[in-house]
TORDREN-516888 format. One record per residue: residue number from 1; x, y, z of N, C-alpha, C in turn. Coordinates in steps of 0.1 Angstrom, whole numbers. Layout:
# residues N
pos / n_east / n_north / n_up / ca_east / ca_north / ca_up / c_east / c_north / c_up
NUM / X / Y / Z / X / Y / Z / X / Y / Z
...
# end
This chain:
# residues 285
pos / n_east / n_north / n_up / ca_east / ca_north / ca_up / c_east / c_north / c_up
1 / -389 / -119 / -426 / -392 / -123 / -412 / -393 / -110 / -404
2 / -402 / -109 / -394 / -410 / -97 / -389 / -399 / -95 / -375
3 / -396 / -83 / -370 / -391 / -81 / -353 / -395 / -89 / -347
4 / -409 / -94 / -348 / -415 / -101 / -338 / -413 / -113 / -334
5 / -407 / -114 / -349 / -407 / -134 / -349 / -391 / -139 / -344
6 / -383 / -128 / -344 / -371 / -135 / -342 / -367 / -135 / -328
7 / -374 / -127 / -313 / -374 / -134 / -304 / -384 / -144 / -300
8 / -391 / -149 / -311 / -398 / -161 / -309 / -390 / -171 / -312
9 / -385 / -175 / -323 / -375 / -181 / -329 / -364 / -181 / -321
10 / -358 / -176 / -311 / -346 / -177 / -303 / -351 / -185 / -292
11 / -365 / -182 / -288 / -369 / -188 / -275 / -373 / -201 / -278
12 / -377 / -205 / -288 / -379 / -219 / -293 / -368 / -222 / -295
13 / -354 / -223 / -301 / -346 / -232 / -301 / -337 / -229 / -289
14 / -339 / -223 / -277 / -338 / -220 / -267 / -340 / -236 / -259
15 / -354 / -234 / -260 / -366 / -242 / -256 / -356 / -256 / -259
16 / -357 / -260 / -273 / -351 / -273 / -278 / -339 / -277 / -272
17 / -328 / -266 / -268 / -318 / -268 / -267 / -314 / -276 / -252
18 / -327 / -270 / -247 / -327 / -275 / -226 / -331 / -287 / -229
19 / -345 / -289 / -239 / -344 / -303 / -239 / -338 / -312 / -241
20 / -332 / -311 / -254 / -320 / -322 / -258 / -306 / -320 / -246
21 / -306 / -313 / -237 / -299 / -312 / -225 / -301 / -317 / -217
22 / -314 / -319 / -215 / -321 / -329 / -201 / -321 / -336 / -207
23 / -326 / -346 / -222 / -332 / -356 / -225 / -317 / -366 / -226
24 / -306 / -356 / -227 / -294 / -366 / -231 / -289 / -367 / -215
25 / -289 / -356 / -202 / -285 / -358 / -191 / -292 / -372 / -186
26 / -308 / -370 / -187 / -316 / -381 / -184 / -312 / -398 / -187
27 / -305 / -397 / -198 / -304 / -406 / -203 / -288 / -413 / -200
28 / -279 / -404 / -196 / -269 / -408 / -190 / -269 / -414 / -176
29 / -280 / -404 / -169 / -283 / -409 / -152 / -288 / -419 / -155
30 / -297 / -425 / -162 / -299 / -442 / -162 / -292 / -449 / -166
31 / -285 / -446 / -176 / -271 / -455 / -176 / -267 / -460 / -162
32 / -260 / -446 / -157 / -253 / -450 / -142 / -260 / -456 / -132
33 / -272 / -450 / -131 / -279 / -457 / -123 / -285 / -468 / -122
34 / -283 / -473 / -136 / -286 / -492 / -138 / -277 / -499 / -132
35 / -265 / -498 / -129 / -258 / -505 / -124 / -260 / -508 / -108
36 / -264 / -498 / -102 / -264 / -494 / -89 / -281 / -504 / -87
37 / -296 / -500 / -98 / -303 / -507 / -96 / -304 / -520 / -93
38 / -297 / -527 / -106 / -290 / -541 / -105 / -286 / -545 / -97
39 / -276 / -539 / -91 / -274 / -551 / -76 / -283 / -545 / -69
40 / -292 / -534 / -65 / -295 / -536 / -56 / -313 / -545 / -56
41 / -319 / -545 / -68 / -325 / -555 / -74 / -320 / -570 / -72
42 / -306 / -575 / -76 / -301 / -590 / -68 / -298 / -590 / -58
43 / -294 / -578 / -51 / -288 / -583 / -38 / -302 / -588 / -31
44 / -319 / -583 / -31 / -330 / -586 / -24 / -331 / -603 / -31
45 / -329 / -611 / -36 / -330 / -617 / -44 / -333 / -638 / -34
46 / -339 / -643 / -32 / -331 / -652 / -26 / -324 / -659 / -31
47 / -308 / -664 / -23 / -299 / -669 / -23 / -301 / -681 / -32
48 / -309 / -690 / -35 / -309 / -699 / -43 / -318 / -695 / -56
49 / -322 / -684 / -58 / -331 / -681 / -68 / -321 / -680 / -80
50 / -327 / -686 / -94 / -314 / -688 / -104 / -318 / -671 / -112
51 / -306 / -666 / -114 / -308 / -654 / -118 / -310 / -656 / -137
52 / -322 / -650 / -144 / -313 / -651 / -160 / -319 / -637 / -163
53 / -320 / -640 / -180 / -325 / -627 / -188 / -342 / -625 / -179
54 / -339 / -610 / -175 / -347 / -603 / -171 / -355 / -606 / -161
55 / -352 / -621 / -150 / -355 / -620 / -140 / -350 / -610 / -124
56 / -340 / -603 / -130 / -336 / -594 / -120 / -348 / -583 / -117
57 / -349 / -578 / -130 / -364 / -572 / -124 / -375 / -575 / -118
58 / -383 / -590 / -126 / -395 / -588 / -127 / -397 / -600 / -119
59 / -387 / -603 / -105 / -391 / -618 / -97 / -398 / -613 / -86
60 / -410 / -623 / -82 / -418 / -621 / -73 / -413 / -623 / -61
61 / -398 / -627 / -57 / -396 / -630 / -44 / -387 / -617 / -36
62 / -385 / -616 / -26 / -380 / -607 / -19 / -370 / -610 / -5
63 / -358 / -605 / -2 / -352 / -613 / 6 / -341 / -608 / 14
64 / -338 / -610 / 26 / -327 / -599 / 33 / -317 / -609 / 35
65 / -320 / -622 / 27 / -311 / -631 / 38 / -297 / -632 / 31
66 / -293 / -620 / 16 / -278 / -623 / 13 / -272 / -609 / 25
67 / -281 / -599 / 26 / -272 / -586 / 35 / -268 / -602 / 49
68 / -281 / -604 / 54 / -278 / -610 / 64 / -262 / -621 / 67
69 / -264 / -630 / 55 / -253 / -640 / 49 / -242 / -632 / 49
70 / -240 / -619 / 42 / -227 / -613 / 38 / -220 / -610 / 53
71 / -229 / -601 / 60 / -226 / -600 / 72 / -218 / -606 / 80
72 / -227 / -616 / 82 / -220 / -625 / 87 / -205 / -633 / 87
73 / -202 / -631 / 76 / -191 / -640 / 64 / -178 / -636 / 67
74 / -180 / -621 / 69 / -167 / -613 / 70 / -169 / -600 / 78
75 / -159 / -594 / 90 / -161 / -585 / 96 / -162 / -573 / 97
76 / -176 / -572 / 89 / -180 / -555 / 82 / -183 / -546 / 91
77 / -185 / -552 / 104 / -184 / -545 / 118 / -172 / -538 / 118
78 / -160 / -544 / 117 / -147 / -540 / 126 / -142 / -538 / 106
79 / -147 / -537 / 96 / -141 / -525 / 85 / -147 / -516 / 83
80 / -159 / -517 / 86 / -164 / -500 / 88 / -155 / -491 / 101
81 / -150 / -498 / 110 / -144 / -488 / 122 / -133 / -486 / 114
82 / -127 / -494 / 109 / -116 / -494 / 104 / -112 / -480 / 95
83 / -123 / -480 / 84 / -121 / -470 / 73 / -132 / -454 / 82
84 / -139 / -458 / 90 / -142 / -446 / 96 / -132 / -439 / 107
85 / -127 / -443 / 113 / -111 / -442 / 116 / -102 / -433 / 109
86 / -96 / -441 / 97 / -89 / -435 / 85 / -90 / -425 / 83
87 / -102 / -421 / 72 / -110 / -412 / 72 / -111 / -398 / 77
88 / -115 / -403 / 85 / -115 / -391 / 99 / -103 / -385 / 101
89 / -95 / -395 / 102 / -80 / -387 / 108 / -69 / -383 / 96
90 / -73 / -387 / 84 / -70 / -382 / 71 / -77 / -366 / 72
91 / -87 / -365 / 71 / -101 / -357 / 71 / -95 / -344 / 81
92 / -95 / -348 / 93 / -92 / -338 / 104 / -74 / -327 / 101
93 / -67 / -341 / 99 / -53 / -333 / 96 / -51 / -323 / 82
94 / -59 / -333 / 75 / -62 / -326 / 59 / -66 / -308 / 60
95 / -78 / -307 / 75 / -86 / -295 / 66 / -70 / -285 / 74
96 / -64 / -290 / 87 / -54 / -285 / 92 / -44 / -279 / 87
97 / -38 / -288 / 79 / -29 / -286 / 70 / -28 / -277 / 58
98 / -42 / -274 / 50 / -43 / -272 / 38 / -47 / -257 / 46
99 / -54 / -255 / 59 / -59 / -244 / 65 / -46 / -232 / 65
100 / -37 / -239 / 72 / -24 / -234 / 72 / -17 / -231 / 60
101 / -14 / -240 / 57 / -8 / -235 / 42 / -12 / -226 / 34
102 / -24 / -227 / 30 / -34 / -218 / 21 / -36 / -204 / 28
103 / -33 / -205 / 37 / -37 / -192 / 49 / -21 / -185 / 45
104 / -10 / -194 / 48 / 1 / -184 / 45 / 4 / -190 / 32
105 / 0 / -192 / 18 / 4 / -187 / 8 / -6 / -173 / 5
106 / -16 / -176 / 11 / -20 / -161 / 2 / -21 / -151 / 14
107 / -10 / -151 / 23 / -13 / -138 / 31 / 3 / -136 / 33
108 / 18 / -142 / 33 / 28 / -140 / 35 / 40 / -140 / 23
109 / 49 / -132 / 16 / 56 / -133 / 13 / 67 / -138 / 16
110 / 78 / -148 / 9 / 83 / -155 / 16 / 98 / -160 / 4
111 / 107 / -162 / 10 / 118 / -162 / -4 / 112 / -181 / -9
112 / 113 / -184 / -21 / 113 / -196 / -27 / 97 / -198 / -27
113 / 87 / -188 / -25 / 71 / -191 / -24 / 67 / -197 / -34
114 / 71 / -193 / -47 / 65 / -195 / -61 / 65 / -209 / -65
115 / 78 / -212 / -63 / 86 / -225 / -63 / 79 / -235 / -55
116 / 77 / -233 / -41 / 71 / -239 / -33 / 56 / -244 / -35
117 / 53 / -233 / -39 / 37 / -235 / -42 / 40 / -245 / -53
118 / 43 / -244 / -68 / 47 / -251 / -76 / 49 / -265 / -80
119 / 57 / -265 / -69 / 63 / -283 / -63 / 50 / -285 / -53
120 / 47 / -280 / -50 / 36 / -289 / -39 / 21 / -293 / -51
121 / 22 / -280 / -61 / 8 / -282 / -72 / 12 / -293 / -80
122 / 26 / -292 / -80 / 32 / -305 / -89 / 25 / -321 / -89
123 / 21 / -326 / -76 / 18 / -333 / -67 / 9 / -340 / -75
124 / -1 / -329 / -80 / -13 / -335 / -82 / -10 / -342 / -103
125 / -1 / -341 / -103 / 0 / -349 / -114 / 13 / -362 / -117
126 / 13 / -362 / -103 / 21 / -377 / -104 / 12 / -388 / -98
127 / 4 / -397 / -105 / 0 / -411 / -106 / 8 / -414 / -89
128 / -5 / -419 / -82 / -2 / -425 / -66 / 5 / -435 / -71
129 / 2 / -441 / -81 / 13 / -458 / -83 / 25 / -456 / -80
130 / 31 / -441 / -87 / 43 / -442 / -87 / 51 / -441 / -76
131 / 42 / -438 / -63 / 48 / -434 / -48 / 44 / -446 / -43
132 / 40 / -457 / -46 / 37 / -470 / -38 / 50 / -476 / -33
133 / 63 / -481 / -36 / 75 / -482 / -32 / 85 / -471 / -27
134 / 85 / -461 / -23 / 89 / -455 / -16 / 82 / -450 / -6
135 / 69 / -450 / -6 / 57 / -447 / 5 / 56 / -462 / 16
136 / 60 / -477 / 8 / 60 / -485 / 10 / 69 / -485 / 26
137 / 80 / -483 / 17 / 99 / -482 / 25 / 95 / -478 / 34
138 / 91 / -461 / 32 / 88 / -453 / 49 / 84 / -461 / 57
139 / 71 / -467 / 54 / 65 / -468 / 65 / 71 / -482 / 70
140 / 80 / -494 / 64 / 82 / -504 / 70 / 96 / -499 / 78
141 / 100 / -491 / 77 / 115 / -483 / 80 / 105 / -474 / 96
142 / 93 / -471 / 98 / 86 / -464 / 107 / 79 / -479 / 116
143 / 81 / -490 / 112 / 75 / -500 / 120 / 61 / -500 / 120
144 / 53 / -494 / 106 / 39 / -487 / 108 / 31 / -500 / 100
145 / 39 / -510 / 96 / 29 / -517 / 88 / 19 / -525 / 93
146 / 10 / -529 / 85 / -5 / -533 / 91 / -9 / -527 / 101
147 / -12 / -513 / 102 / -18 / -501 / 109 / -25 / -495 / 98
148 / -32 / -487 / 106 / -45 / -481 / 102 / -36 / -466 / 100
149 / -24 / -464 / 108 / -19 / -450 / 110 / -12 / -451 / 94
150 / -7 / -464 / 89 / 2 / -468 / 80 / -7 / -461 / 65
151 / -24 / -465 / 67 / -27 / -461 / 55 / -27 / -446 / 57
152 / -33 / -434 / 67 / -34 / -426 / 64 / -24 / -417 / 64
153 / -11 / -419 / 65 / 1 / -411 / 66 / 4 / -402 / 55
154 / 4 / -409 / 48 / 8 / -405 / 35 / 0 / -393 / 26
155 / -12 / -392 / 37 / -22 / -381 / 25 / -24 / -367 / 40
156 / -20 / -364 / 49 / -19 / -360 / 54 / -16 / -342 / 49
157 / -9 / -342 / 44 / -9 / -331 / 35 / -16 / -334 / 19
158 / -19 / -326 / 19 / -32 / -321 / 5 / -28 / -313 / -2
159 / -21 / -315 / -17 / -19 / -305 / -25 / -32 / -297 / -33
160 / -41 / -310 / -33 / -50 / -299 / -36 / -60 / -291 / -24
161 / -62 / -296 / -13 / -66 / -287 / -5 / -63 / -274 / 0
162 / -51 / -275 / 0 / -38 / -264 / 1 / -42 / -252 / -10
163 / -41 / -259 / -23 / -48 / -249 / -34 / -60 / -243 / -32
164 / -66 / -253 / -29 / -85 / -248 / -29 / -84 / -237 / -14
165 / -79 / -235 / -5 / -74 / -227 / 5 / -72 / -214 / 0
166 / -60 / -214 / -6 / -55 / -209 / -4 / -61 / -197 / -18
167 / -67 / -202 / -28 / -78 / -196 / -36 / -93 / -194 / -27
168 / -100 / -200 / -21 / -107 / -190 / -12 / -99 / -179 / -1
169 / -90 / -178 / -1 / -86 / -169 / 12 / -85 / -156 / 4
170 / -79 / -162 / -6 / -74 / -153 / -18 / -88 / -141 / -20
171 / -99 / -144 / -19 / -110 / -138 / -22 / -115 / -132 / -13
172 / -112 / -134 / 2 / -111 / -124 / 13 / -106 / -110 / 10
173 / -121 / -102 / 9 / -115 / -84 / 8 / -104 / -83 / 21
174 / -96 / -77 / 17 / -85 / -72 / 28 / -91 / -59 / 38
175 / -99 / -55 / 34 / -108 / -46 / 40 / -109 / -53 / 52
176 / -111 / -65 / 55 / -119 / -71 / 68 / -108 / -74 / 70
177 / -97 / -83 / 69 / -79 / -82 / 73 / -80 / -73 / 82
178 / -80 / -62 / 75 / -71 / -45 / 79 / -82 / -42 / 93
179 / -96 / -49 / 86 / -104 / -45 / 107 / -99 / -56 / 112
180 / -96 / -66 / 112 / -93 / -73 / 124 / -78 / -74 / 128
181 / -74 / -68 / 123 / -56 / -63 / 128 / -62 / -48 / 137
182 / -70 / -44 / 135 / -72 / -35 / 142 / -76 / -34 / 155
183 / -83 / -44 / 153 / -92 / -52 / 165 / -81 / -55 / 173
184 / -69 / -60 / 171 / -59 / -65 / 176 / -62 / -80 / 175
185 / -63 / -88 / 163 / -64 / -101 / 163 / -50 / -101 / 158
186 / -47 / -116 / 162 / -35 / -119 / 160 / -35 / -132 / 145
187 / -24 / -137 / 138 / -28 / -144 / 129 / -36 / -160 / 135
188 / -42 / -165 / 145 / -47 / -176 / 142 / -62 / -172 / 141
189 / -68 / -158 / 151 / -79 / -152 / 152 / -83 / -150 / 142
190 / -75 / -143 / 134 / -79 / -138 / 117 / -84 / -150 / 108
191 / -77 / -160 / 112 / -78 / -174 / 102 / -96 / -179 / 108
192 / -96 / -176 / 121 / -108 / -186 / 125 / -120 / -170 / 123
193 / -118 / -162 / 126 / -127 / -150 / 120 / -131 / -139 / 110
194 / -120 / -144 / 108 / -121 / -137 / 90 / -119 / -145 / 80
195 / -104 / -152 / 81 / -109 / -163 / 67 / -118 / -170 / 69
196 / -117 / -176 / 76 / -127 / -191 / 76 / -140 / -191 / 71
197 / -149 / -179 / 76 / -166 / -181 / 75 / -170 / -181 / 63
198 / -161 / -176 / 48 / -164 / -173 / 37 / -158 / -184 / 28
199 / -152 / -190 / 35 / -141 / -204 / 28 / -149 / -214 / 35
200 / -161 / -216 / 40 / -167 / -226 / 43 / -171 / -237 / 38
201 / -179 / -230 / 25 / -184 / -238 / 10 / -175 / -247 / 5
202 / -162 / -240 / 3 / -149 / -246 / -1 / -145 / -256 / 6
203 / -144 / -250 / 22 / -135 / -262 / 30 / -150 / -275 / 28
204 / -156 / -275 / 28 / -169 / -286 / 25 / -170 / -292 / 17
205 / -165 / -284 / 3 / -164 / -292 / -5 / -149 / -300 / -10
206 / -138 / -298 / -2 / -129 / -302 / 0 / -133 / -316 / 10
207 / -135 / -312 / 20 / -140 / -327 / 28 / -150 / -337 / 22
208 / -161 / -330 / 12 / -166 / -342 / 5 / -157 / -349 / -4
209 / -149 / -342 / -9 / -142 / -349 / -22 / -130 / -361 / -14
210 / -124 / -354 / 1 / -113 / -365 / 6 / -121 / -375 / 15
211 / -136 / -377 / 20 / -140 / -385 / 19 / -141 / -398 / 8
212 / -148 / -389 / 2 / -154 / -402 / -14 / -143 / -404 / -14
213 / -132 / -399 / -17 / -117 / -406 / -24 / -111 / -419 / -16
214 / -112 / -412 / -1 / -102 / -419 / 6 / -111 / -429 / 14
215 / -124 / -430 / 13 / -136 / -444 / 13 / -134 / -451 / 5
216 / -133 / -449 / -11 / -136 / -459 / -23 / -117 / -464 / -22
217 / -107 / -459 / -16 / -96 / -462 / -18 / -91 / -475 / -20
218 / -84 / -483 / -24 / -79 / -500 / -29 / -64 / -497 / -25
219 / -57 / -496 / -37 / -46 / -500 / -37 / -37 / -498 / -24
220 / -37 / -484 / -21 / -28 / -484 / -12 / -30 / -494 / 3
221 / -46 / -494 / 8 / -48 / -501 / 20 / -44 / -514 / 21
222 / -44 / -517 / 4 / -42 / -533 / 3 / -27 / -535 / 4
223 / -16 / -527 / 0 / -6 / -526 / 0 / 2 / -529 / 16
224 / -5 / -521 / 23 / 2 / -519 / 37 / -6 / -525 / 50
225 / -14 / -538 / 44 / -24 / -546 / 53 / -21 / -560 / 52
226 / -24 / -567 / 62 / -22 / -576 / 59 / -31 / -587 / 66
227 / -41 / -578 / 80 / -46 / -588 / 88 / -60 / -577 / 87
228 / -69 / -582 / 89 / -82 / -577 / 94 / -86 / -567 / 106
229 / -73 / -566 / 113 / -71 / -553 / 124 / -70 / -542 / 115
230 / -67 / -542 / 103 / -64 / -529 / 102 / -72 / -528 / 83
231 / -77 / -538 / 78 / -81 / -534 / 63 / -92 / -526 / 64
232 / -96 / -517 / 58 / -105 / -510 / 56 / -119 / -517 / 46
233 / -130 / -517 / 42 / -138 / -517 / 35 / -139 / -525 / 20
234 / -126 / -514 / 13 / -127 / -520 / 0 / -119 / -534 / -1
235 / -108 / -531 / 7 / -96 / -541 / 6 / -108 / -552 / 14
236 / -115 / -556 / 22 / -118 / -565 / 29 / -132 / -571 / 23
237 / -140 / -561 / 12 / -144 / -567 / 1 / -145 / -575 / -12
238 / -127 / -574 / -11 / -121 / -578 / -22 / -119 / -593 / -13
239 / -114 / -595 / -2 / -116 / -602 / 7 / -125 / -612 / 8
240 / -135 / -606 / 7 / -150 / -614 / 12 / -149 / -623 / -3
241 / -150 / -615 / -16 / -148 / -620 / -31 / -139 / -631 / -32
242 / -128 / -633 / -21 / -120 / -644 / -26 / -123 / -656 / -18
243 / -132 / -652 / -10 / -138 / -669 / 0 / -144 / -681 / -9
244 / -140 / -692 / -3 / -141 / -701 / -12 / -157 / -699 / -21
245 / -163 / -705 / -11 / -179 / -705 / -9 / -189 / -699 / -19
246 / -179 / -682 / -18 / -187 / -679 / -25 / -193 / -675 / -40
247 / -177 / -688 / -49 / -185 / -684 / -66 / -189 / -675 / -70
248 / -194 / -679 / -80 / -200 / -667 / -87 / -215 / -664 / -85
249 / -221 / -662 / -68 / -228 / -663 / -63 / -233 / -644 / -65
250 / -242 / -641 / -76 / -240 / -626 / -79 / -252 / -618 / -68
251 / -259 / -622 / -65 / -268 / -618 / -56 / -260 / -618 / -39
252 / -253 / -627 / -37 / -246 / -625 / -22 / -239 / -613 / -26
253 / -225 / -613 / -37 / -220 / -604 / -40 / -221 / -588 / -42
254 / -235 / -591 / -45 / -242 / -574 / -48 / -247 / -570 / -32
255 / -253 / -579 / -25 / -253 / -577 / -8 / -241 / -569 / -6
256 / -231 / -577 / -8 / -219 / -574 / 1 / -211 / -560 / -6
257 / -210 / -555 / -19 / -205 / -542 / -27 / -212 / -532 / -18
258 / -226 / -534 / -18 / -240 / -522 / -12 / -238 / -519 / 2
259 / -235 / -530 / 10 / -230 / -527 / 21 / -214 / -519 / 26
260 / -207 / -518 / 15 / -200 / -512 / 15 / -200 / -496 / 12
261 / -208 / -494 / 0 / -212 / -480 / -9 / -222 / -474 / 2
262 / -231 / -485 / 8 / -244 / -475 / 10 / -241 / -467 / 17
263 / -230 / -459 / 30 / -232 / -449 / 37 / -231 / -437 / 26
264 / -222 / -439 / 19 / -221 / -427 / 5 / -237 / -425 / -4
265 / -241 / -434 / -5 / -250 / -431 / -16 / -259 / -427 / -8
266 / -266 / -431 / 8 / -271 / -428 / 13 / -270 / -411 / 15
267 / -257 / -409 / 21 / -257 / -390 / 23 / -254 / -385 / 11
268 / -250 / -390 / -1 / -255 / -383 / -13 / -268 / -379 / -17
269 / -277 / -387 / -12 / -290 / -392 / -18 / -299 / -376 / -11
270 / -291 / -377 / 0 / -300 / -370 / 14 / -293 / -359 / 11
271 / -284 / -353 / 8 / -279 / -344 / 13 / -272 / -337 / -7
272 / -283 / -341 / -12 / -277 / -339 / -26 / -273 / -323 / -29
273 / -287 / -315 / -27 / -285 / -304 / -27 / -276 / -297 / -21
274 / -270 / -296 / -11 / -259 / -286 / -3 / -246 / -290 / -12
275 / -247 / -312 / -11 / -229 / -311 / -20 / -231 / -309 / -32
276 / -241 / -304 / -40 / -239 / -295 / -53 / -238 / -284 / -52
277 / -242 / -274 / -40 / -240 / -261 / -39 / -226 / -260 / -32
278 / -222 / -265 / -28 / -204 / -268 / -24 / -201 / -264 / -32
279 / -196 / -272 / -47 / -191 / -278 / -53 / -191 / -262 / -67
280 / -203 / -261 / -63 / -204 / -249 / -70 / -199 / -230 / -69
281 / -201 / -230 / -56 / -199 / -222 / -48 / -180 / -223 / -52
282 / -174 / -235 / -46 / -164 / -235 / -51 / -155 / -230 / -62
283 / -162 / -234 / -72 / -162 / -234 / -84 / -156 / -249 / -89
284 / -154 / -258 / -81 / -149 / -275 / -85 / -156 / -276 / -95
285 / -154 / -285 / -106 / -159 / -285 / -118 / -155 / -298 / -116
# end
């Protein structure tokens, strides 16, 4: 075999290797995305139209009246405030908390730090089930139950945001520290003009992730709800599922899942590129 041929030979199974990478990625994204097609192929569906083998695709009719029906049925008005609420005030205290923290683990020395840090990373590998009865206690012992304050209490502090903090700050040259102590900033100045602008990526991709999580959430909202003042989205979908009416009616039901998911898949859809360069940037894996 000649010099010539063996960076030809690298670049061909080069070549093969991206394809059988796309061709198997490709083929995973349809997977996932059949499910998502599917209802959203029945949910257009009319309400009396009988669903079988491979009418989901290929039916000539078209129809708004299960969004409209679902709507109606159950108060998707007042769970969307509900879980945008949450959210938010999960969201806001979250980047607060994790800002602080992560800011003075990686800029202060301090007796029991190691430890501290430790127990707080610990966090992230104890199963939420196992804090459902004593997270429970608190809050009926706080008078918080069936409150909207009741669900978001509990996630208020972020062990993992705290970490992801406190590893971007960590990457701040101290060079720019040492100018803005010079400058005479003081430590919250430093946090808002020196750490922050370069921990941006991070902190964004920390707010995408406690979004998605604490949107798709179940157990715990269902736990500490009880009335429709205060269930958020998923709990009040599970809700809608248990009305008499509505059987195994799979086209109302795919309405009513979609109306739930779509603001996510929507700013996924739109906004794909940046929460991959987040994510990356990050280094979240």
């Amino acid at each position: 075999m000649s010099h010539n041929s063996i960076p030809k030979t690298k670049h061909i199974k080069k070549r093969i290797n991206s394809f059988v990478i796309a061709l198997v990625a490709a083929v995973l994204s349809l997977l996932w995305a059949s499910v998502i097609l599917w209802a959203i192929a029945a949910s257009f569906r009319p309400p009396n139209s009988p669903i079988g083998p491979g009418s989901i695709w290929f039916g000539g009719s078209f129809s708004f009246a299960n969004y409209i029906r679902a709507w109606h049925m159950a108060p998707f008005l007042l769970y969307y405030k509900n879980t945008i609420i949450v959210v938010s005030l999960i969201l806001g205290i979250q980047i607060v908390t994790a800002v602080f923290a992560g800011f003075a683990f990686a800029n202060y020395e301090f007796v029991g730090k190691r430890w501290l840090l430790f127990f707080i990373l610990l966090q992230l590998m104890i199963p939420t089930t196992a804090l459902l009865v004593p997270n429970f206690a608190t809050i009926r012992e706080l008078g918080l139950y069936d409150t909207l304050l009741a669900i978001a209490l509990p996630y208020f502090g972020s062990a993992f945001g705290t970490f992801l903090m406190r590893q971007a700050f960590l990457e701040v040259p101290y060079e720019l520290v040492e100018a803005g102590i010079i400058d005479g900033c003081n430590w919250w100045q430093l946090i808002i003009h020196v750490y922050l602008p370069p921990a941006i990526p991070t902190l964004l991709a920390f707010a995408i992730s406690s979004v998605t999580w604490h949107w798709n959430e179940f157990l715990w909202p269902l736990v500490v709800t009880s009335s429709n003042k205060a269930r958020v989205l998923t709990v009040g979908l599970v809700r809608f599922t248990q009305l008499g009416e509505i059987g195994a009616q799979w086209p109302l039901l795919a309405a009513a899942t979609l109306i739930v998911v779509a603001p996510l898949l929507i700013a996924f859809v739109v906004f794909q590129k940046r929460f991959i360069n987040s994510f990356l940037y990050s280094g979240i894996k």
